[in-house]
C-alpha positions as CSV (number, residue, x, y, z in Angstrom):
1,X,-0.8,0.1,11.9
2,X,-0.8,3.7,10.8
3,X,-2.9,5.4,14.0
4,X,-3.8,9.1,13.6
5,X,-5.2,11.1,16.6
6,X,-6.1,14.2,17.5
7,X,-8.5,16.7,18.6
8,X,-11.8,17.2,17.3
9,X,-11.2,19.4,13.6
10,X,-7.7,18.2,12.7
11,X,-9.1,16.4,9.8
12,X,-7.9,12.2,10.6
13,X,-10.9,11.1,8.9
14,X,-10.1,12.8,6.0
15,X,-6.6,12.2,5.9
16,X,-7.5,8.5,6.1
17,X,-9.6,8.4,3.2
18,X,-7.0,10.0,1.5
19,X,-4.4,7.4,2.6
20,X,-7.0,4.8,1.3
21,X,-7.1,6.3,-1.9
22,X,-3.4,6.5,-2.7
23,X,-2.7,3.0,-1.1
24,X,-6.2,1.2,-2.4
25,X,-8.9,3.1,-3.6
26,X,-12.2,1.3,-3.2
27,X,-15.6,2.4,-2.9
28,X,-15.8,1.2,0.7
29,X,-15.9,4.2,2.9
30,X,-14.1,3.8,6.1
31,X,-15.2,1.1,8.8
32,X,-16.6,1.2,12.5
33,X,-14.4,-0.7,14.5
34,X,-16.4,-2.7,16.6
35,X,-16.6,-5.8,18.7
36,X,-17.1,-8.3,16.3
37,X,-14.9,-10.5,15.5
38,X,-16.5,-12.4,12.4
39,X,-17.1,-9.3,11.0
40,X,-13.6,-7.8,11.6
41,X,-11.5,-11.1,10.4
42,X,-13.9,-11.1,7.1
43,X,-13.1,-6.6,6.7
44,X,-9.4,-7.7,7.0
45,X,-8.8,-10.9,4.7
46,X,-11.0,-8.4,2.2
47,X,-8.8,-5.8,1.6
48,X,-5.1,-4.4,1.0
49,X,-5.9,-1.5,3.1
50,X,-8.5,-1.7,6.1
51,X,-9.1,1.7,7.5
52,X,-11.0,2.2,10.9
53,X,-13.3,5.6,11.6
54,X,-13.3,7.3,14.8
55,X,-12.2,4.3,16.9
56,X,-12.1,4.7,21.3
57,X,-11.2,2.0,23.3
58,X,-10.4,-1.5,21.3
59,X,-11.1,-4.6,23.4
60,X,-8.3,-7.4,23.8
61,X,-10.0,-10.0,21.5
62,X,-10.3,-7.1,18.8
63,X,-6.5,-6.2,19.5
64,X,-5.4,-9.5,19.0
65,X,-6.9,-9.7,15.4
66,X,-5.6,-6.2,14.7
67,X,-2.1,-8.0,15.9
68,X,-2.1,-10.9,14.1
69,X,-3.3,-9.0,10.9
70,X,-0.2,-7.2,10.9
71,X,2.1,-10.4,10.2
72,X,-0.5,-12.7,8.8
73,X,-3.1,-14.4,11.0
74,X,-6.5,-16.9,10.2
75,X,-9.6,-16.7,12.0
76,X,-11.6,-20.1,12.6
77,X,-15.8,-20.6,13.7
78,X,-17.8,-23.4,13.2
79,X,-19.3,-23.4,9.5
80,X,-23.1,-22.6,9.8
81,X,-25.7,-25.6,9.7
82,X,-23.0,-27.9,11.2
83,X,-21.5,-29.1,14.5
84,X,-18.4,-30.4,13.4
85,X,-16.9,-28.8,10.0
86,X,-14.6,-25.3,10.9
87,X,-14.6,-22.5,8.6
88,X,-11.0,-20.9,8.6
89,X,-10.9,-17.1,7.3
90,X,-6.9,-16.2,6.4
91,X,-6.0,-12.4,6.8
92,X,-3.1,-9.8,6.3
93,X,-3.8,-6.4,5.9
94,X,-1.8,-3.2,6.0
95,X,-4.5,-1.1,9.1
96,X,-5.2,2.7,9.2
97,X,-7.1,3.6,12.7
98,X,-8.3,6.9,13.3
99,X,-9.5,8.5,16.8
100,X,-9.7,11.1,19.5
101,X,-6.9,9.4,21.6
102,X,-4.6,6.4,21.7
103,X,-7.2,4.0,21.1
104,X,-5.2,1.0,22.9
105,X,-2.8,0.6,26.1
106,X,-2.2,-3.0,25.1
107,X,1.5,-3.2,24.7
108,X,1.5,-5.6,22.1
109,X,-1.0,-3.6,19.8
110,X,1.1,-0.6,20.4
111,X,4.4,-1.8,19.4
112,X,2.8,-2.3,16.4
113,X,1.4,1.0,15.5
114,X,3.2,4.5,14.3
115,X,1.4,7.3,16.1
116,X,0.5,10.2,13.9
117,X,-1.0,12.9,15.9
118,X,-2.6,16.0,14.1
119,X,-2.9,19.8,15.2
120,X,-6.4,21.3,15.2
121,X,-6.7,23.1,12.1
122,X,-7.4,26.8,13.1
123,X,-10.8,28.6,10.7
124,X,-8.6,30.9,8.6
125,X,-7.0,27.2,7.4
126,X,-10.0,25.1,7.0
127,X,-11.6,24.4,3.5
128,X,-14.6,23.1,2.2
129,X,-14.8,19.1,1.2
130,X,-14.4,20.1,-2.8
131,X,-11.8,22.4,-2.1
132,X,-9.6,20.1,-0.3
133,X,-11.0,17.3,-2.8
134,X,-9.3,19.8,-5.4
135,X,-5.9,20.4,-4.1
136,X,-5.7,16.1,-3.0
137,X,-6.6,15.2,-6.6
138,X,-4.2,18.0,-8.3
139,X,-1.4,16.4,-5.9
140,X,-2.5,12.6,-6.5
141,X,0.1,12.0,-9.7
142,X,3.2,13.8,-7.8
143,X,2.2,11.5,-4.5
144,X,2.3,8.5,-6.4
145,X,5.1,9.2,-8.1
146,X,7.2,10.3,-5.5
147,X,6.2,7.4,-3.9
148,X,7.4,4.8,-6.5
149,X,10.5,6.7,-6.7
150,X,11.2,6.0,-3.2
151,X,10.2,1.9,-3.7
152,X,12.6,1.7,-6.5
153,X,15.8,3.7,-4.2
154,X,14.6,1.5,-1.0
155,X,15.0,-1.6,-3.6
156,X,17.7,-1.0,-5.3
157,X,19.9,-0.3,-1.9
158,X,22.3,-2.4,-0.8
159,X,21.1,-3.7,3.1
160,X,21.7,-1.6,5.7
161,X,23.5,-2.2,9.0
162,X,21.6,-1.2,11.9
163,X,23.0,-1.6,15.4
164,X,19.8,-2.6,17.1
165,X,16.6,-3.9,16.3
166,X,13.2,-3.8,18.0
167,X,10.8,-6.4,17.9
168,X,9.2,-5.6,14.6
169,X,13.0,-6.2,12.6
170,X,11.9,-6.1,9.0
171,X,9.4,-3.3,9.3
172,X,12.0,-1.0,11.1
173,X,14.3,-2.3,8.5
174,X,12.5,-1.4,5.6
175,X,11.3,1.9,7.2
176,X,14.7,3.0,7.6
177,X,15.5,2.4,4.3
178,X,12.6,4.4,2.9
179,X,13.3,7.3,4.7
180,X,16.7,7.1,3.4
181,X,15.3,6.6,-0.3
182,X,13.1,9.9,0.5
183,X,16.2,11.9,1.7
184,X,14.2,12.4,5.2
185,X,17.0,11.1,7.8
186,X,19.6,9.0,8.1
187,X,18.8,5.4,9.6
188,X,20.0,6.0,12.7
189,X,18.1,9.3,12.9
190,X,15.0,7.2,11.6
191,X,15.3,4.6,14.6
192,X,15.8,7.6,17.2
């Protein structure tokens, strides 16, 4: 779970829709995160990418979806107009969640998310919707490409040998190996 915060002006909804774009475009803007549980299960079995607008404060029951979405999870109700047939909704879904402030002190939740948090961006920096628009699309075909260049490296290397491992093995795995792909670190640098 991708969570970017920051300040008022440092542009995470924006940078969120532009992470829905390059990882699924759809014409769904970003979603509310709210309390409801039907309606979340349903938002996540929907979609590759679910991304979350301006989120403060997620509930446990809500948490526990977002966890479960991570590896896999199903949600079951009772099916309308009946007292004894169950309705099961299956999800997965990769989660972007966007907000003023860790939304979530829930340790399990956490362990789950990478923190991104964003500097305000100061008035001489900040541009209008088109001109950012602009400069995303122009950018679009080099993003994507870098970023299938860096699948087919991660895929094509032989597995790595880390030391440790947290609780989330194969994502930290396959993390480290992108960001060897992408020439950013080393693994062991990538786990520090």
């Amino acid at each position: 779970i991708l969570t970017v915060i920051g300040n008022q002006g440092t542009s995470k909804s924006t940078l969120t829709g532009q992470l829905q774009d390059i990882v699924h475009p759809q014409t769904t803007n970003l979603f509310t995160l709210n309390d409801s549980e039907d309606n979340l299960a349903i938002a996540l079995s929907s979609r590759l990418l679910t991304c979350f607008d301006n989120a403060s404060g997620i509930k446990a029951n809500i948490a526990d979806l977002l966890c479960s979405a991570v590896t896999g999870g199903a949600y079951h109700k009772r099916e309308f107009y009946t007292t004894a047939q169950e309705r099961i909704i299956p999800y997965k879904s990769m989660i972007i969640v966007n907000g003023l402030d860790i939304v979530s002190r829930r340790t399990d939740l956490m362990e789950r998310c990478v923190l991104l948090e964003l500097d305000p961006i100061t008035p001489e920096k900040r541009k209008t919707t088109k001109e950012v628009e602009a400069v995303f699309l122009s950018l679009l075909p080099k993003i994507i490409g870098a970023i299938f260049d860096a699948i087919q490296k991660a895929l094509a290397m032989d597995e790595l040998e880390l030391k440790t491992l947290s609780r989330m093995a194969d994502y930290e795995l396959w993390s480290c190996k992108f960001a060897v792909a992408m020439g950013c670190c080393t693994a062991e640098e990538f786990q520090k």
